[in-house]
C-alpha positions as CSV (number, residue, x, y, z in Angstrom):
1,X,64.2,-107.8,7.7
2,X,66.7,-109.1,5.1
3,X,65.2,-106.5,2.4
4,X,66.6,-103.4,4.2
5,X,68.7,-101.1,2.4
6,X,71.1,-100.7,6.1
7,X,72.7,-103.9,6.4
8,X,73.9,-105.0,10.2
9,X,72.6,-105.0,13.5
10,X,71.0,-101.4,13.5
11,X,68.7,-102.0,10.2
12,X,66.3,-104.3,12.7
13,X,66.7,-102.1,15.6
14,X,66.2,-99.1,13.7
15,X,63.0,-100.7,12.0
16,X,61.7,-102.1,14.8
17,X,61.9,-98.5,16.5
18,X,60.1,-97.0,13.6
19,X,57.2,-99.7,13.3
20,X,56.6,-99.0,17.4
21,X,56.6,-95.2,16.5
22,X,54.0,-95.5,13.5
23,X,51.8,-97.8,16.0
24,X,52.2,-95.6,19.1
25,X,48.7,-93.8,19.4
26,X,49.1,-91.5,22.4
27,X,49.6,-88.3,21.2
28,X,46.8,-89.0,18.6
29,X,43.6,-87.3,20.9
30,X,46.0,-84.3,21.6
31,X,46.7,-83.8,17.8
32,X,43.3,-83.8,17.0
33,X,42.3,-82.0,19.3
34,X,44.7,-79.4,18.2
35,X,43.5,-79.3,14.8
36,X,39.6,-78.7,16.1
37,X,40.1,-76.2,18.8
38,X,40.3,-72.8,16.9
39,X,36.8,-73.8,14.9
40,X,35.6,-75.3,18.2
41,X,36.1,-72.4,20.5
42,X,34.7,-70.2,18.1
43,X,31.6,-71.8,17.8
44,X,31.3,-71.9,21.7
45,X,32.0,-68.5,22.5
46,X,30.2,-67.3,19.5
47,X,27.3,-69.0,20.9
48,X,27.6,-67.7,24.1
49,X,28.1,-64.1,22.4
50,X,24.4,-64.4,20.5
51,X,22.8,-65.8,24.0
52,X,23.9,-63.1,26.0
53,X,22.8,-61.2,23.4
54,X,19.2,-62.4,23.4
55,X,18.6,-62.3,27.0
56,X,19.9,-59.1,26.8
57,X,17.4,-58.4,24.1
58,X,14.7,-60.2,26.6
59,X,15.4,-58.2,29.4
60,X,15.3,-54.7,27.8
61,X,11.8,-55.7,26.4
62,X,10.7,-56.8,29.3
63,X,11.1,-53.6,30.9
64,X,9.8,-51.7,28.1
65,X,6.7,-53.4,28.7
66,X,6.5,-53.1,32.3
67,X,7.9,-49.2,32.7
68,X,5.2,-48.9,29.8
69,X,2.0,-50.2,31.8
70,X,2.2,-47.4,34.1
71,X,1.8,-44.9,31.1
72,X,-1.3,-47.0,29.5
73,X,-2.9,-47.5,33.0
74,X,-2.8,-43.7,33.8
75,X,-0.6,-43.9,36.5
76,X,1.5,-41.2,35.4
77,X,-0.7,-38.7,34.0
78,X,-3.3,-38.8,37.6
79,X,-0.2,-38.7,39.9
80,X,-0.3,-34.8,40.1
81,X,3.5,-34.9,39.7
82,X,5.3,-32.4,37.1
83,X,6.6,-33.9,33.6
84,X,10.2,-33.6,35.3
85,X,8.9,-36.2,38.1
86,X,6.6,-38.4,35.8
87,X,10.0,-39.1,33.4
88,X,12.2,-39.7,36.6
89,X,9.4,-42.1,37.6
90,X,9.4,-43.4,34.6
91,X,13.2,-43.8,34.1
92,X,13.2,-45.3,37.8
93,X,10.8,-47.9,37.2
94,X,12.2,-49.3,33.8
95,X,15.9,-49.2,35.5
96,X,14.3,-51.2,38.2
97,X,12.9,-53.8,35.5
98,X,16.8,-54.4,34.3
99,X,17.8,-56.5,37.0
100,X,21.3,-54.7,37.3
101,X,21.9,-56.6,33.9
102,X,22.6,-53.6,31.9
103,X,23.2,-50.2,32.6
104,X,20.0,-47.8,33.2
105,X,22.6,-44.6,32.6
106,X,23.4,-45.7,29.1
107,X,19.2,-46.7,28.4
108,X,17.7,-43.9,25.8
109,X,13.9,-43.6,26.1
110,X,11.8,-41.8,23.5
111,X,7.9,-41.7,24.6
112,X,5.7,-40.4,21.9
113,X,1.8,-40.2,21.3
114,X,0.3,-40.3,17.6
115,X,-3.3,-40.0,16.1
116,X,-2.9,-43.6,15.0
117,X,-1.2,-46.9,14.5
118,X,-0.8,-46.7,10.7
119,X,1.8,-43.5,11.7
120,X,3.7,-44.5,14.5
121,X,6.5,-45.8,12.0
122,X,9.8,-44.3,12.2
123,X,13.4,-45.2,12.5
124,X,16.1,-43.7,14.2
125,X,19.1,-41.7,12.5
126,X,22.7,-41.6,14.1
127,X,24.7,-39.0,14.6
128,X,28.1,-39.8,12.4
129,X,30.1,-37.4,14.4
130,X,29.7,-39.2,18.1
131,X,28.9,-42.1,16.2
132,X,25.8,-42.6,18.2
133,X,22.0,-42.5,18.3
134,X,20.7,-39.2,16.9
135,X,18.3,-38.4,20.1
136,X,16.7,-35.0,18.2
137,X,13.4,-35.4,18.4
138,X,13.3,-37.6,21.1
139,X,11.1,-37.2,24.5
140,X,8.5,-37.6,26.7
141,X,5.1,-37.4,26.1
142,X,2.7,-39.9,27.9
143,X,-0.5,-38.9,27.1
144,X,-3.9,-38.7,27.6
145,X,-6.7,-40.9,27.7
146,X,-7.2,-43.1,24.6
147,X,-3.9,-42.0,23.0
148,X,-1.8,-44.1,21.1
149,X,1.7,-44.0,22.5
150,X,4.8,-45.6,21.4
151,X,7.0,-46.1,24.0
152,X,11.1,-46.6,22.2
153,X,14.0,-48.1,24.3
154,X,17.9,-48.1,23.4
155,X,20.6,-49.3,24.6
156,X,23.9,-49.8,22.7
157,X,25.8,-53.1,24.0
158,X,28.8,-53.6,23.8
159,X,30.2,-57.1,22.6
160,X,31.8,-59.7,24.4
161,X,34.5,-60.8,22.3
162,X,34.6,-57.7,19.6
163,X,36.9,-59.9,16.8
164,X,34.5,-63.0,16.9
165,X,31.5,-60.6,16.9
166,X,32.7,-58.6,14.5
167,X,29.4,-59.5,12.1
168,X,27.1,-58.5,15.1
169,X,28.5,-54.9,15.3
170,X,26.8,-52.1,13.9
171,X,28.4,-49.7,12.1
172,X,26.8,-46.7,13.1
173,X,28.4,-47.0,16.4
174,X,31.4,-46.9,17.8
175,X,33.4,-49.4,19.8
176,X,32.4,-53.1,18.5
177,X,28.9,-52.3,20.0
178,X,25.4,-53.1,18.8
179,X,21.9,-51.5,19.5
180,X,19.4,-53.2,21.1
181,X,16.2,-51.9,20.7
182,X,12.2,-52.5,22.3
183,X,9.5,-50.6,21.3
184,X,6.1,-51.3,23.0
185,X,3.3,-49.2,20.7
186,X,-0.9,-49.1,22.8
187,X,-3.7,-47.0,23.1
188,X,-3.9,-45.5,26.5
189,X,-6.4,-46.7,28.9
190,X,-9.7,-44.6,29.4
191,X,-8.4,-43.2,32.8
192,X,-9.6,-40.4,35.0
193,X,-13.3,-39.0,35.0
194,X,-15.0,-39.5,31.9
């Protein structure tokens, strides 16, 4: 303690008050801490952003699949109902199949029949001035027997936490939302009476 520049009775308080501030580790976890939070939480909620994304994703095919089994069974076509009534049946049954999870107002069907599989390609367009799925073109046809159908279901999501998820937004739509999308293509089951 001799060596320090402060001669007198302070130097050696003064220095023994700075040696117990240099090994006073307390605030050390909180420091840290603060220094990994921002990377941390952003991993977090980014992964909770793509899960709910996925079972999202999950559910919407999912119903898809199970709206679509009453088209490829027949059900549909031998109820006797008008078109109006088959797509409200339709509609009913694959809001049914979203377990209140998402929205069955903002769901956008397109049912479609084809002479084969090597044709039933074909993307969507968006319309730039609602900044939304184009739906021209879009409706309902089920059917007959032995038809190939190609059942298309839509639904723009919107994103959790729009600045983190910026990368998962599309940018044909408006609002930090992106489009989820099932499509469930079969050949219609040999129903009715021959």
């Amino acid at each position: 303690m001799r060596n320090l520049p402060i001669p007198g009775v302070f130097a050696t308080r003064w220095h023994k008050s700075f040696q117990a501030y240099c090994a006073d580790k307390r605030g050390l976890a909180a420091v840290e801490f603060a220094m990994i939070a921002m990377p941390f939480f952003l991993m977090i909620f980014g992964t909770i952003e793509l899960a709910v994304i996925f079972i999202m994703q999950a559910i919407l095919d999912n119903a898809a699949a199970e709206a679509s089994r009453q088209i490829r069974t027949g059900q549909l076509q031998t109820s006797g109902s008008s078109q109006a009534a088959m797509e409200t049946t339709f509609k009913n049954s694959l809001g049914d199949e979203l377990f209140g999870l998402l929205d069955p107002n903002k769901v956008i069907y397109d049912v479609q029949t084809f002479t084969s599989f090597g044709n039933t390609g074909g993307g969507i367009t968006y319309d730039t001035g609602t900044n939304s799925i184009d739906q021209t073109g879009f409706g309902y046809n089920f059917g007959g027997q032995n038809d190939i159908v190609v059942v298309r279901v839509f639904y723009e999501w919107d994103l959790i936490i729009p600045v983190l998820s910026a990368p998962l937004k599309n940018p044909n739509l408006s609002d930090n939302k992106t489009l989820l999308q099932a499509t469930v293509a079969f050949r219609n089951e040999p129903f009715g009476n021959s």
